[in-house]
mmCIF file of the N, C-alpha and C atoms, coordinates in Angstrom:
data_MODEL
# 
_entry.id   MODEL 
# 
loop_
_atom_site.group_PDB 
_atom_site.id 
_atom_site.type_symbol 
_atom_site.label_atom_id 
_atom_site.label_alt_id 
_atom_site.label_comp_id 
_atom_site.label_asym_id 
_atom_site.label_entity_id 
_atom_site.label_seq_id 
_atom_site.pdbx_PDB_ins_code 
_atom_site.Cartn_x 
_atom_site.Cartn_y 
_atom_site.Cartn_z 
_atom_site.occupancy 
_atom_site.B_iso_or_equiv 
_atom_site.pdbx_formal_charge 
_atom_site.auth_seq_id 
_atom_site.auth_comp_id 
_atom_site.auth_asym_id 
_atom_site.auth_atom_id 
_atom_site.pdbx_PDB_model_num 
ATOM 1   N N  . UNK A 1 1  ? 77.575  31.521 120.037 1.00 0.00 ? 1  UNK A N  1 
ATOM 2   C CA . UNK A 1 1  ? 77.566  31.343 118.606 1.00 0.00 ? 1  UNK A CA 1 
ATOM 3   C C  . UNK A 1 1  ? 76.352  32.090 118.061 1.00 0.00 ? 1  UNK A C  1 
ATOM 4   N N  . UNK A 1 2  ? 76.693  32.607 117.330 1.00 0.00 ? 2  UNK A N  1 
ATOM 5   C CA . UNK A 1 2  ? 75.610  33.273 116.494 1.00 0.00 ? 2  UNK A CA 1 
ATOM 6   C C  . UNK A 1 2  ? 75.163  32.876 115.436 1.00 0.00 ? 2  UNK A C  1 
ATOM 7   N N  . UNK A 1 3  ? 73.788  33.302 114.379 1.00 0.00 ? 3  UNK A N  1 
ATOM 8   C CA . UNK A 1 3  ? 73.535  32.670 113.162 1.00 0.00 ? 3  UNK A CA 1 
ATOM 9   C C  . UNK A 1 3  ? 72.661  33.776 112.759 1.00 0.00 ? 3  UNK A C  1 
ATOM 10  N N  . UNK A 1 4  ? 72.754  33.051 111.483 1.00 0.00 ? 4  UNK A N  1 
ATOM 11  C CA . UNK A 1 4  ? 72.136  34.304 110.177 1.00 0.00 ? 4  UNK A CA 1 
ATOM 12  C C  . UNK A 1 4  ? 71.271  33.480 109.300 1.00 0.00 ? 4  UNK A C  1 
ATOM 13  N N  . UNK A 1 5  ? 70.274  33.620 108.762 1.00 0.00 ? 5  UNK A N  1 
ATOM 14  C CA . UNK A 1 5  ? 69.515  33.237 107.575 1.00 0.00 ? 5  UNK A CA 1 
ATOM 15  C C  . UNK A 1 5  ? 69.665  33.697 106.315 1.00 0.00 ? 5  UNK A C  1 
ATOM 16  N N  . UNK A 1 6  ? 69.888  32.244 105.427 1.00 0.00 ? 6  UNK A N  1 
ATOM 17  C CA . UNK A 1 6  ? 70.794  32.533 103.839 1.00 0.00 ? 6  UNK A CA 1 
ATOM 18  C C  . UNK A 1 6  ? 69.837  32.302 102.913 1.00 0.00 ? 6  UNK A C  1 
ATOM 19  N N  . UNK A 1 7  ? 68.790  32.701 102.107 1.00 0.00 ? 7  UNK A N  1 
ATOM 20  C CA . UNK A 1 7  ? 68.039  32.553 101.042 1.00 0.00 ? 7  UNK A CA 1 
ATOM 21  C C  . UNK A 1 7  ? 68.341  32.959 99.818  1.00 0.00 ? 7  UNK A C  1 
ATOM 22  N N  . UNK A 1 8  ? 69.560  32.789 99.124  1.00 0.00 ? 8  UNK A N  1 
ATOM 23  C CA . UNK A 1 8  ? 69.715  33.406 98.458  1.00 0.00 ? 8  UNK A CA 1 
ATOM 24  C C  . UNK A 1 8  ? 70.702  34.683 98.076  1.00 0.00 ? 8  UNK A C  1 
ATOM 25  N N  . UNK A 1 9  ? 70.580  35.329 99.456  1.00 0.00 ? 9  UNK A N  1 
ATOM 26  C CA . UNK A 1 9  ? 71.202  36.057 100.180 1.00 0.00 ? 9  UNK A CA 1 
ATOM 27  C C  . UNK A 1 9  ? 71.087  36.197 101.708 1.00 0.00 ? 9  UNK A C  1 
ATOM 28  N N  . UNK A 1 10 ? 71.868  37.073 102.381 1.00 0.00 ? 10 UNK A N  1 
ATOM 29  C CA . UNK A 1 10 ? 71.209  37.257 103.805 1.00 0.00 ? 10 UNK A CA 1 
ATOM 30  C C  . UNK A 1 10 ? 69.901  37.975 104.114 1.00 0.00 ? 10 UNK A C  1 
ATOM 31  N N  . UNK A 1 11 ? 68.959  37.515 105.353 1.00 0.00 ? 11 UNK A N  1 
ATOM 32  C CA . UNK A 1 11 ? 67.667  38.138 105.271 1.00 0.00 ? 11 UNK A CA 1 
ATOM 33  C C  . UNK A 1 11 ? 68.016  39.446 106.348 1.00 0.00 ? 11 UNK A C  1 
ATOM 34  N N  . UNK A 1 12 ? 67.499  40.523 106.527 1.00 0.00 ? 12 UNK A N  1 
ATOM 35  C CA . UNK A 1 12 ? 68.361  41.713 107.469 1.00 0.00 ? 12 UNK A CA 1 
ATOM 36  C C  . UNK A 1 12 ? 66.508  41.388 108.445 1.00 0.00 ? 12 UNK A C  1 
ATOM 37  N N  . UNK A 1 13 ? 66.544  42.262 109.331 1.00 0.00 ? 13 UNK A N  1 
ATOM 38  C CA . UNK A 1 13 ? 65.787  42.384 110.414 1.00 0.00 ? 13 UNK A CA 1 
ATOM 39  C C  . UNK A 1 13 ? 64.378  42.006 110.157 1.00 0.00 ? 13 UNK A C  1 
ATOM 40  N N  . UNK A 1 14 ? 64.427  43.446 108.695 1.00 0.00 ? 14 UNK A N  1 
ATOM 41  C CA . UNK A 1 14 ? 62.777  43.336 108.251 1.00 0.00 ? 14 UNK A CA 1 
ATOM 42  C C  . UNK A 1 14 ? 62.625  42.611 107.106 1.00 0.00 ? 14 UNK A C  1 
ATOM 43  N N  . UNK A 1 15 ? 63.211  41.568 106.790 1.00 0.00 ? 15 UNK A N  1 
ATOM 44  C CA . UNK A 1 15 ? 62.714  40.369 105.870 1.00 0.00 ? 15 UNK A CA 1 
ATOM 45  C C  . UNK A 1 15 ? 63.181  40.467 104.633 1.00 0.00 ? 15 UNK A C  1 
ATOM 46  N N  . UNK A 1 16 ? 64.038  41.367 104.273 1.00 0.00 ? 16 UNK A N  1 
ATOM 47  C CA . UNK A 1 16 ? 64.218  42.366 102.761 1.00 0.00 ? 16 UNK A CA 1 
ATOM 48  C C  . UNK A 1 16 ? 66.024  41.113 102.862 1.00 0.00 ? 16 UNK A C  1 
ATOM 49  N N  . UNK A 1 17 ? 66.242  40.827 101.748 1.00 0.00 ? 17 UNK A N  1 
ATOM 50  C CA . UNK A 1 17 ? 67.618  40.346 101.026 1.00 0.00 ? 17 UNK A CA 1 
ATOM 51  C C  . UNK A 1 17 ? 68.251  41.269 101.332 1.00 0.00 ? 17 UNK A C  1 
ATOM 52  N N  . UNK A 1 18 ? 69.844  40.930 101.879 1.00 0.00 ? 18 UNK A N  1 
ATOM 53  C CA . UNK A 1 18 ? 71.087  41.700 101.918 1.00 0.00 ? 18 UNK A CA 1 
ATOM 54  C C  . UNK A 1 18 ? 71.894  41.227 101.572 1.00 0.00 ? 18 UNK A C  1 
ATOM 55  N N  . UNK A 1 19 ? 72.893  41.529 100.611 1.00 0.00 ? 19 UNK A N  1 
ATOM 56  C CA . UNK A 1 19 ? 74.237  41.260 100.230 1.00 0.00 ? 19 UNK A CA 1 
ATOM 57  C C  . UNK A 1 19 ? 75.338  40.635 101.541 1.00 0.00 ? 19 UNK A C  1 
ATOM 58  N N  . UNK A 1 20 ? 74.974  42.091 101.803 1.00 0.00 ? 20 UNK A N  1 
ATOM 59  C CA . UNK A 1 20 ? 76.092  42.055 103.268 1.00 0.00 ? 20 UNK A CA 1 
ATOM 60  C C  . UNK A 1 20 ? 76.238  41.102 104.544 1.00 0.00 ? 20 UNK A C  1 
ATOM 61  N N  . UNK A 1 21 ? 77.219  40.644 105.089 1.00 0.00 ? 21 UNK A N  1 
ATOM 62  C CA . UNK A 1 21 ? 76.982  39.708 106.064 1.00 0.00 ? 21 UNK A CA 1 
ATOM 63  C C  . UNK A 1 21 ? 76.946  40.894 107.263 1.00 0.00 ? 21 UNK A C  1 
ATOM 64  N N  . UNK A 1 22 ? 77.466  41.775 107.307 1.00 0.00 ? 22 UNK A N  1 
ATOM 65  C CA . UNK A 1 22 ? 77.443  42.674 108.458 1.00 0.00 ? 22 UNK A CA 1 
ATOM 66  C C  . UNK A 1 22 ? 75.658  43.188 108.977 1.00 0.00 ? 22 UNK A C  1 
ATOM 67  N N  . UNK A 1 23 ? 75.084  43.437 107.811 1.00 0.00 ? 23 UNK A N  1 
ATOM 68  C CA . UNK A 1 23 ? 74.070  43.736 107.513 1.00 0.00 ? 23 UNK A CA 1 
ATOM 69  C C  . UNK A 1 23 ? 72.485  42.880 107.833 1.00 0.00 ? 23 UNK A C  1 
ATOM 70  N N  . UNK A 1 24 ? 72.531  41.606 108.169 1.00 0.00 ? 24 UNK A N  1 
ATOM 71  C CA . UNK A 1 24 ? 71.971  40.367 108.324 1.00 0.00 ? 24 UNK A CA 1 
ATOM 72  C C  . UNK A 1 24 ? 71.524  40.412 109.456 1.00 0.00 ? 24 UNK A C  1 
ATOM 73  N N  . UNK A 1 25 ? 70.203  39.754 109.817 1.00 0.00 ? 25 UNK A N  1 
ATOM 74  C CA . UNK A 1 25 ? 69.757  39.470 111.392 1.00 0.00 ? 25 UNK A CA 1 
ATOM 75  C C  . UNK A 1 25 ? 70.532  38.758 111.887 1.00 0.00 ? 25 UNK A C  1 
ATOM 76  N N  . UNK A 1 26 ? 71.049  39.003 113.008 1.00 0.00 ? 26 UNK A N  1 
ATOM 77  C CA . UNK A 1 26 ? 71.768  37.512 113.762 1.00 0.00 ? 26 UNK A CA 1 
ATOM 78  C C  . UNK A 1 26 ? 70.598  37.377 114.493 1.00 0.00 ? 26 UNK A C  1 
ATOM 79  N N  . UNK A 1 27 ? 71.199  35.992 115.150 1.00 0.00 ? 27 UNK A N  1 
ATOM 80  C CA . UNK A 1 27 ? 69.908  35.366 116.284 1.00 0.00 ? 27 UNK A CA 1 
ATOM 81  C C  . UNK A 1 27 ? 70.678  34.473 117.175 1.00 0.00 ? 27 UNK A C  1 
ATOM 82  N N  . UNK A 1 28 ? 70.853  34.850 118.484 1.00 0.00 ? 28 UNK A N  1 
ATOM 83  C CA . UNK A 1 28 ? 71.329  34.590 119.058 1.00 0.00 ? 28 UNK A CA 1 
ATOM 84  C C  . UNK A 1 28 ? 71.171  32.367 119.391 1.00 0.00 ? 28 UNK A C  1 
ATOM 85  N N  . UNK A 1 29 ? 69.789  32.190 119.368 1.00 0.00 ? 29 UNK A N  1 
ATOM 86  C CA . UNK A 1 29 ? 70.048  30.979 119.737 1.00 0.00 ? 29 UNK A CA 1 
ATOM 87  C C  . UNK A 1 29 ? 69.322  29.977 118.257 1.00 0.00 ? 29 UNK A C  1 
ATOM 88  N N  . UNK A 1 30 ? 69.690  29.343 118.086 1.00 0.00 ? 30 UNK A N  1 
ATOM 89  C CA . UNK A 1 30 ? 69.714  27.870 116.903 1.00 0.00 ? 30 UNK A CA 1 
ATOM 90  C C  . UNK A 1 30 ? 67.926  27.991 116.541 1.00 0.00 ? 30 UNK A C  1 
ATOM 91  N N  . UNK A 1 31 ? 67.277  27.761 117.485 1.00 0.00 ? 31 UNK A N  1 
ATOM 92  C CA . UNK A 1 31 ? 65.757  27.109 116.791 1.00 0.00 ? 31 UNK A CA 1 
ATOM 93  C C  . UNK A 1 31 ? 65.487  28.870 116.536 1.00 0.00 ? 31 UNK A C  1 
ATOM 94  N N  . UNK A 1 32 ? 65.462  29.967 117.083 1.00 0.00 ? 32 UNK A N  1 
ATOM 95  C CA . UNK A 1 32 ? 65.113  31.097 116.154 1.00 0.00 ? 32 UNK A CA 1 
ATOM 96  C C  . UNK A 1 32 ? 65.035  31.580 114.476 1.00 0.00 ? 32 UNK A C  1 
ATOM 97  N N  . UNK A 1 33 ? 66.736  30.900 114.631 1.00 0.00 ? 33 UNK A N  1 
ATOM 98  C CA . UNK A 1 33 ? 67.179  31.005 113.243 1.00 0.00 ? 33 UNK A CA 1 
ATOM 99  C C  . UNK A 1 33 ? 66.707  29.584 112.900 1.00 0.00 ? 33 UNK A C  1 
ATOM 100 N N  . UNK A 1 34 ? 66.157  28.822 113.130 1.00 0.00 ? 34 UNK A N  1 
ATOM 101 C CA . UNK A 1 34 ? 65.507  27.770 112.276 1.00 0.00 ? 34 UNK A CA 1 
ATOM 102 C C  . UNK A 1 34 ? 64.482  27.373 112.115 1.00 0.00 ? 34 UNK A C  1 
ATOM 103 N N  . UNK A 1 35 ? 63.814  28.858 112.843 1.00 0.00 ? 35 UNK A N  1 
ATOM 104 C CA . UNK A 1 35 ? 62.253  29.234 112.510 1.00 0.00 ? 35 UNK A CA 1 
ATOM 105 C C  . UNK A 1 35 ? 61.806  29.927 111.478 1.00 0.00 ? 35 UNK A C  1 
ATOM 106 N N  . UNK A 1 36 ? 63.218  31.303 111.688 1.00 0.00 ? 36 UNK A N  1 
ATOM 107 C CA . UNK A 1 36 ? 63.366  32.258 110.661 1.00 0.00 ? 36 UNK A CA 1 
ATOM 108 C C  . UNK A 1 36 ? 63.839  31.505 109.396 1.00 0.00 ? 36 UNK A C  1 
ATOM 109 N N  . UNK A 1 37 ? 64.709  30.256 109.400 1.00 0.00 ? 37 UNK A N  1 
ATOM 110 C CA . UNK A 1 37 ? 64.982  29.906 108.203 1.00 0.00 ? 37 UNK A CA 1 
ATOM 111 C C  . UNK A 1 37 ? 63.722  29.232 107.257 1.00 0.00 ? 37 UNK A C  1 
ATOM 112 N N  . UNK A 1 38 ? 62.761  28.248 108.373 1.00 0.00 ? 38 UNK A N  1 
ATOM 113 C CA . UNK A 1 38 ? 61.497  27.804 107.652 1.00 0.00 ? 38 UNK A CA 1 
ATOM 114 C C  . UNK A 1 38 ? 60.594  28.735 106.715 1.00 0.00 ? 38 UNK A C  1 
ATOM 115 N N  . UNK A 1 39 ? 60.178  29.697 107.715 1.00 0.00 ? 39 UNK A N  1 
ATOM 116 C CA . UNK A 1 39 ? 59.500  30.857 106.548 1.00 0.00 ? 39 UNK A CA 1 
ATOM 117 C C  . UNK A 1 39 ? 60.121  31.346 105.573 1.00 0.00 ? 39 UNK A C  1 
ATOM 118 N N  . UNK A 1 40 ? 61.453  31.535 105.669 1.00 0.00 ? 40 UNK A N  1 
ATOM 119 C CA . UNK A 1 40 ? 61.515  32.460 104.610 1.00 0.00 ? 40 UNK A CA 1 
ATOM 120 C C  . UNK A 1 40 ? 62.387  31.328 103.535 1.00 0.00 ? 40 UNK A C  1 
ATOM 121 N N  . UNK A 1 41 ? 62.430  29.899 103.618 1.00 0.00 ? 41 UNK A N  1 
ATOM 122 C CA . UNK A 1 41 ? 63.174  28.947 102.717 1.00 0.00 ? 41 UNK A CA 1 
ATOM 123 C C  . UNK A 1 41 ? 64.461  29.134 102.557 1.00 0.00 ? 41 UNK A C  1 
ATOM 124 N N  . UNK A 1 42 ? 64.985  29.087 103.891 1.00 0.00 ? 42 UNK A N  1 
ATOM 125 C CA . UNK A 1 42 ? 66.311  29.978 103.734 1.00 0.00 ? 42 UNK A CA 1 
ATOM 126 C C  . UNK A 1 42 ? 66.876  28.221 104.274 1.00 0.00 ? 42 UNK A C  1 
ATOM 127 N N  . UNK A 1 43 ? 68.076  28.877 104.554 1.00 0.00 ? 43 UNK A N  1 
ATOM 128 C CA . UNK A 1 43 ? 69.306  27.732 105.260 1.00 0.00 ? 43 UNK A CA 1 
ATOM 129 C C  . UNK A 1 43 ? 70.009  28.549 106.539 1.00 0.00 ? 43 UNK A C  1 
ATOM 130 N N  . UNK A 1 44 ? 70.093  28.103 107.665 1.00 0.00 ? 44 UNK A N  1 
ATOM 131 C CA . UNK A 1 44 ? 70.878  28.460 108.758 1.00 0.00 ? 44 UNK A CA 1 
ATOM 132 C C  . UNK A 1 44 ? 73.082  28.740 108.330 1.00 0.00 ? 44 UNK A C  1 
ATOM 133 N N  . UNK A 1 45 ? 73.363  29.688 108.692 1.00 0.00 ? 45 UNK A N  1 
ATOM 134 C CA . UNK A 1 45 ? 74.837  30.207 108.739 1.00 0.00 ? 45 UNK A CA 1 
ATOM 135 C C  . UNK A 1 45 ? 75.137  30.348 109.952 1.00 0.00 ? 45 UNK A C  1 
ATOM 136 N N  . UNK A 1 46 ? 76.149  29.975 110.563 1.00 0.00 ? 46 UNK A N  1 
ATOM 137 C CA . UNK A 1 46 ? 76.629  29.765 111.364 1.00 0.00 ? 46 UNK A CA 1 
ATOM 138 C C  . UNK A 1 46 ? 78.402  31.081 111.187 1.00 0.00 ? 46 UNK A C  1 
ATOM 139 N N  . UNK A 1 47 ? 78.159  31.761 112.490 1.00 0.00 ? 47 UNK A N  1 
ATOM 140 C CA . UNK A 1 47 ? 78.837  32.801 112.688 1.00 0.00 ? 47 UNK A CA 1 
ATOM 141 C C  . UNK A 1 47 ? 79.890  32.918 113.582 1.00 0.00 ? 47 UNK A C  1 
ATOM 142 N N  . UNK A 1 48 ? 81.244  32.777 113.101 1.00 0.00 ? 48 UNK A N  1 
ATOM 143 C CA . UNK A 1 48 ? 82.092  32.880 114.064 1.00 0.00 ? 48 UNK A CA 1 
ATOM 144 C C  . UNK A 1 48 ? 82.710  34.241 114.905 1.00 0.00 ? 48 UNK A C  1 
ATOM 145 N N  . UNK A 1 49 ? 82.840  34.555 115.726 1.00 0.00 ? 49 UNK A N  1 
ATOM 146 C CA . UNK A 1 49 ? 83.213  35.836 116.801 1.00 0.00 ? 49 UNK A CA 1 
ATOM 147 C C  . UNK A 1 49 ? 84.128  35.751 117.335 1.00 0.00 ? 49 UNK A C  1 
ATOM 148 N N  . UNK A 1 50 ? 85.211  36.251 116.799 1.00 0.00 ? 50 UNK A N  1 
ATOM 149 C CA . UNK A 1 50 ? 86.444  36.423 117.461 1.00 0.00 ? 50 UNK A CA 1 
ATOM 150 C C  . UNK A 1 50 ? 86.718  37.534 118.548 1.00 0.00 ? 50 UNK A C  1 
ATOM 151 N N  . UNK A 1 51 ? 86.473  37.102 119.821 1.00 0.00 ? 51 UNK A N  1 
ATOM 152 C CA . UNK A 1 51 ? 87.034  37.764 120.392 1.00 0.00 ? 51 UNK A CA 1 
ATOM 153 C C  . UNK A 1 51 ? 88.332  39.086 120.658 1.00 0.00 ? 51 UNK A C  1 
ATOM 154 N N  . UNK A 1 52 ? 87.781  39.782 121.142 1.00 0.00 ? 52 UNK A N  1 
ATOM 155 C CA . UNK A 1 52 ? 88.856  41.037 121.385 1.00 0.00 ? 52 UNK A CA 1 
ATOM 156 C C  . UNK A 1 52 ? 90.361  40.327 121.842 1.00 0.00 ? 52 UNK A C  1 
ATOM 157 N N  . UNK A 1 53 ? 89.914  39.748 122.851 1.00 0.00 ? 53 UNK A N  1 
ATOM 158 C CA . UNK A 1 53 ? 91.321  39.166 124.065 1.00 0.00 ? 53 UNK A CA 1 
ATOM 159 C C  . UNK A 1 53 ? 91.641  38.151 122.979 1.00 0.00 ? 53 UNK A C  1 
ATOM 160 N N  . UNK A 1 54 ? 91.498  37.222 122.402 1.00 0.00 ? 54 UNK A N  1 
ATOM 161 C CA . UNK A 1 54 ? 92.213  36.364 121.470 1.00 0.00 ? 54 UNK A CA 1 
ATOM 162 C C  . UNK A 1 54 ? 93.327  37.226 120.432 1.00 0.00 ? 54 UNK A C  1 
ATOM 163 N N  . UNK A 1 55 ? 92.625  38.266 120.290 1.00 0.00 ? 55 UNK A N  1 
ATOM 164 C CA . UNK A 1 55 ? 93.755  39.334 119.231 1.00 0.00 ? 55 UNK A CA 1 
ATOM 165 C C  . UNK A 1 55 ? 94.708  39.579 119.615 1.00 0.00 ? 55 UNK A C  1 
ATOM 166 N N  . UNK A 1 56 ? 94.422  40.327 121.131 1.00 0.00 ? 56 UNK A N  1 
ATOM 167 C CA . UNK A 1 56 ? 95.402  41.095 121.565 1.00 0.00 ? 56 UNK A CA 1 
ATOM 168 C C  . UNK A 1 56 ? 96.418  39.782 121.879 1.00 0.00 ? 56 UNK A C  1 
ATOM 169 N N  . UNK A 1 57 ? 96.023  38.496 122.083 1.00 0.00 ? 57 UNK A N  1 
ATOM 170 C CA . UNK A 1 57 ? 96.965  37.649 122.968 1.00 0.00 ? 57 UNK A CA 1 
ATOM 171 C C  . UNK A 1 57 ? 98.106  37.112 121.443 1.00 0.00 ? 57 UNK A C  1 
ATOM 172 N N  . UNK A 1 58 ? 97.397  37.260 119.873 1.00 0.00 ? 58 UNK A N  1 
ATOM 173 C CA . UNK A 1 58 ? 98.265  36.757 119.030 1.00 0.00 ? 58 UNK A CA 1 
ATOM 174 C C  . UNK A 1 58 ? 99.300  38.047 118.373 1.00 0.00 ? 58 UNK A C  1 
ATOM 175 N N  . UNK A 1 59 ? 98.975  39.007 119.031 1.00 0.00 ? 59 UNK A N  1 
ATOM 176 C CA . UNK A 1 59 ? 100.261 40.883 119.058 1.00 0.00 ? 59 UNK A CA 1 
ATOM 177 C C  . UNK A 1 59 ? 101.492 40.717 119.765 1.00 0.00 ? 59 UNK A C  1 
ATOM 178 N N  . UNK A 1 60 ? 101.253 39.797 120.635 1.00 0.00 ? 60 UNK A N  1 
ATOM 179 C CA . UNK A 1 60 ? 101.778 39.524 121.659 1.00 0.00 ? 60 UNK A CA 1 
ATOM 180 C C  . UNK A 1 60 ? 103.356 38.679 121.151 1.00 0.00 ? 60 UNK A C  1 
ATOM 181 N N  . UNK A 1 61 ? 102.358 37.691 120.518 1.00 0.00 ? 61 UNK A N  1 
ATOM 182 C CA . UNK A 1 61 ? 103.445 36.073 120.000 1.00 0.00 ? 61 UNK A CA 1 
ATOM 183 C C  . UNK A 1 61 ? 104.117 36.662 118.711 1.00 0.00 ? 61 UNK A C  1 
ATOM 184 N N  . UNK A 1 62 ? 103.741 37.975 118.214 1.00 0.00 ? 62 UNK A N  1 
ATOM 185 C CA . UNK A 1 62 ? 104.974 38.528 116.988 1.00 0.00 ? 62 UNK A CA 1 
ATOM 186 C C  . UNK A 1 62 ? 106.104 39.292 117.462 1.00 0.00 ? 62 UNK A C  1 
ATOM 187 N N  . UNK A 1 63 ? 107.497 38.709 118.245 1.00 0.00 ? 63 UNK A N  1 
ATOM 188 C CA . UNK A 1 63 ? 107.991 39.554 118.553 1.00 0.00 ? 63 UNK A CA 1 
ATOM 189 C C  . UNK A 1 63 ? 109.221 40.049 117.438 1.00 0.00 ? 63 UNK A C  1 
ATOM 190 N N  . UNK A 1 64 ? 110.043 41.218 117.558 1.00 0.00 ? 64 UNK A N  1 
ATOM 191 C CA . UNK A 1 64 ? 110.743 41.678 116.534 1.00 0.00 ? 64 UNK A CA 1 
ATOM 192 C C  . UNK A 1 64 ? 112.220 40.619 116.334 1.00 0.00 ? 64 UNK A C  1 
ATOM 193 N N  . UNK A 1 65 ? 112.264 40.032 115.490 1.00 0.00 ? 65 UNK A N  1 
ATOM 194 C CA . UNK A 1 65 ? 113.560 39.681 115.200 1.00 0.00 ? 65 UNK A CA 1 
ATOM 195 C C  . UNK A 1 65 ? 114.609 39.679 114.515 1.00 0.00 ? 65 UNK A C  1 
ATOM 196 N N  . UNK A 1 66 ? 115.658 40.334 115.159 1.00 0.00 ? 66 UNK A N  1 
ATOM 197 C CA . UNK A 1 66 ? 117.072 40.984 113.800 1.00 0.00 ? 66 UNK A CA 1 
ATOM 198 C C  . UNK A 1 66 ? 117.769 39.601 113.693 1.00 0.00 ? 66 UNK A C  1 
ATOM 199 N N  . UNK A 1 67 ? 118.203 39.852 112.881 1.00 0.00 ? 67 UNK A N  1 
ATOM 200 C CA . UNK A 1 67 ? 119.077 38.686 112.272 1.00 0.00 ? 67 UNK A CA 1 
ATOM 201 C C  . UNK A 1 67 ? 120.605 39.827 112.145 1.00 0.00 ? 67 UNK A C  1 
ATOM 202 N N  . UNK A 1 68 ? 121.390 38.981 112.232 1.00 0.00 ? 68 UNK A N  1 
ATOM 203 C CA . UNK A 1 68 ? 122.149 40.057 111.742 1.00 0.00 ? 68 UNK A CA 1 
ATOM 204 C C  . UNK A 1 68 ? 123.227 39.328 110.510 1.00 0.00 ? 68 UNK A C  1 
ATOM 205 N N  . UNK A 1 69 ? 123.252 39.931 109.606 1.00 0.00 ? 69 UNK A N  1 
ATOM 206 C CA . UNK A 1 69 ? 123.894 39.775 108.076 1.00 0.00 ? 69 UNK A CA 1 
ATOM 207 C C  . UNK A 1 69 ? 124.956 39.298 108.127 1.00 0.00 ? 69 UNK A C  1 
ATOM 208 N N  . UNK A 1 70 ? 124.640 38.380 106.982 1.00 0.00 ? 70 UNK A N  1 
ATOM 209 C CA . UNK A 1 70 ? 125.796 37.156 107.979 1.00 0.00 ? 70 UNK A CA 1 
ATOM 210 C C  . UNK A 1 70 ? 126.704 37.536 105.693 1.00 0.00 ? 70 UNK A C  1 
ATOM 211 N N  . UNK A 1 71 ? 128.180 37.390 106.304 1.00 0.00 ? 71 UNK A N  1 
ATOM 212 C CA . UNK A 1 71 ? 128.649 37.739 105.294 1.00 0.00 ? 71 UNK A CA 1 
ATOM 213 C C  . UNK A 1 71 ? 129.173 37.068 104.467 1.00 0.00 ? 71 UNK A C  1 
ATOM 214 N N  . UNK A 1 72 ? 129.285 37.123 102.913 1.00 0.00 ? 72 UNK A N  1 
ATOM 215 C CA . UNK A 1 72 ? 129.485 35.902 102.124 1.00 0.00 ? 72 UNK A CA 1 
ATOM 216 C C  . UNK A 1 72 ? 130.805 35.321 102.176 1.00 0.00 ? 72 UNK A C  1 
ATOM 217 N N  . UNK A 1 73 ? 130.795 34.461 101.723 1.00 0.00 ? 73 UNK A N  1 
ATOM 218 C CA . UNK A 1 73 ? 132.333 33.974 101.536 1.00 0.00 ? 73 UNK A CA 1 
ATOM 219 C C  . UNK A 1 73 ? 132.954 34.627 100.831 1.00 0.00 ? 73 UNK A C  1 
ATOM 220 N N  . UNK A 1 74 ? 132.714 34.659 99.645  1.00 0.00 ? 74 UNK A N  1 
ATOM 221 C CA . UNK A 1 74 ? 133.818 35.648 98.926  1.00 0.00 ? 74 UNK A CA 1 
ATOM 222 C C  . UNK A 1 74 ? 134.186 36.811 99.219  1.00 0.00 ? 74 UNK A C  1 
ATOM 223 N N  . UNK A 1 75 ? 133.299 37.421 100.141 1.00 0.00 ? 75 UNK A N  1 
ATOM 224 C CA . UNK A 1 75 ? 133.788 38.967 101.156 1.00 0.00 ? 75 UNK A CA 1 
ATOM 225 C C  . UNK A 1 75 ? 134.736 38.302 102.290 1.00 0.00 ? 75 UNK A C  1 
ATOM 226 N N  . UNK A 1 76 ? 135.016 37.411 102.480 1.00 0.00 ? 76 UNK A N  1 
ATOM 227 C CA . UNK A 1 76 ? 135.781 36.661 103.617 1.00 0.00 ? 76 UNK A CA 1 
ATOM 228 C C  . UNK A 1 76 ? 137.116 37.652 103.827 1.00 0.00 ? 76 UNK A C  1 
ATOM 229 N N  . UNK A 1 77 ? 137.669 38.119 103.080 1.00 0.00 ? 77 UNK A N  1 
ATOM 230 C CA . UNK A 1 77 ? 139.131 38.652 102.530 1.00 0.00 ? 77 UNK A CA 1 
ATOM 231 C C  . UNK A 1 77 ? 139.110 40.517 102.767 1.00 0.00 ? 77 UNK A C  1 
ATOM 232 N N  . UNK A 1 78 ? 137.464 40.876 102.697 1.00 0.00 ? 78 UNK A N  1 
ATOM 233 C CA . UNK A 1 78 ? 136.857 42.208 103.382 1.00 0.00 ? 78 UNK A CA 1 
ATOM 234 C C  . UNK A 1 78 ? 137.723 42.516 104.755 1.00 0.00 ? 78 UNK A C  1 
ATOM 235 N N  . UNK A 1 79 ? 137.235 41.864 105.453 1.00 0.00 ? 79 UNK A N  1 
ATOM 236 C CA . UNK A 1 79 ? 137.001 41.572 107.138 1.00 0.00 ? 79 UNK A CA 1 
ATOM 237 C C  . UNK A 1 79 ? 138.543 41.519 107.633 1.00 0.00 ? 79 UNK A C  1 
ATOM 238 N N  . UNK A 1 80 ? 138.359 41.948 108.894 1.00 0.00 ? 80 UNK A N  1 
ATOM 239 C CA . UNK A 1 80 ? 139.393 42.450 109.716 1.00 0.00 ? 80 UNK A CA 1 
ATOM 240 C C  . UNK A 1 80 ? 139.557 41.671 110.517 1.00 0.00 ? 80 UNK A C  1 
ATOM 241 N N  . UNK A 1 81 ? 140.500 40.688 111.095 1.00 0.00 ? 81 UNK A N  1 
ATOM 242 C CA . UNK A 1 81 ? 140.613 39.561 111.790 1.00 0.00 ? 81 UNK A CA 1 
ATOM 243 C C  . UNK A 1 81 ? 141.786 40.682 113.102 1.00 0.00 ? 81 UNK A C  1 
# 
C-alpha cells in the first residue's frame, strides 16, 4: 500500500503543492507519510495499485456473445417452414 500527503493539495518530493495525484511523493510505509504529514499539516491518502495480472485476468471474463435475432411475431408469416 502506498500513501501520499494532502495539504490542501498533494505535496511532490521537494515540498512544493501539486494538483496532480501522479505527481505526489508516495511513501512506501505509514509512519513516513505520517511524519511527512506532521510537518507539513497535511492528512495521510491512502493509494490503491492495481495490479497488472488482476487486468489481464478481468480481459479474460469478457467473452464475445452473439445472440442471434430472434424474429417478431408478426414476421411469423415471412419464414419458411
Amino acid at each position: 500500500m502506498a500513501y501520499v500527503v494532502k495539504a490542501m493539495c498533494y505535496v511532490d518530493s521537494e515540498g512544493n503543492g501539486v494538483s496532480d495525484l501522479k505527481k505526489a511523493k508516495r511513501y512506501d510505509s505509514k509512519e513516513m507519510a505520517e511524519l511527512a504529514a506532521y510537518v507539513s499539516n497535511g492528512e495521510i491518502v491512502e493509494i490503491k495499485t492495481h495490479s497488472s495480472k488482476e487486468n489481464k485476468n478481468n480481459t479474460s471474463k469478457h467473452s464475445k456473445i452473439t445472440k442471434e435475432k430472434q424474429t417478431k411475431s408478426n414476421q411469423a408469416w415471412m419464414k419458411k417452414q
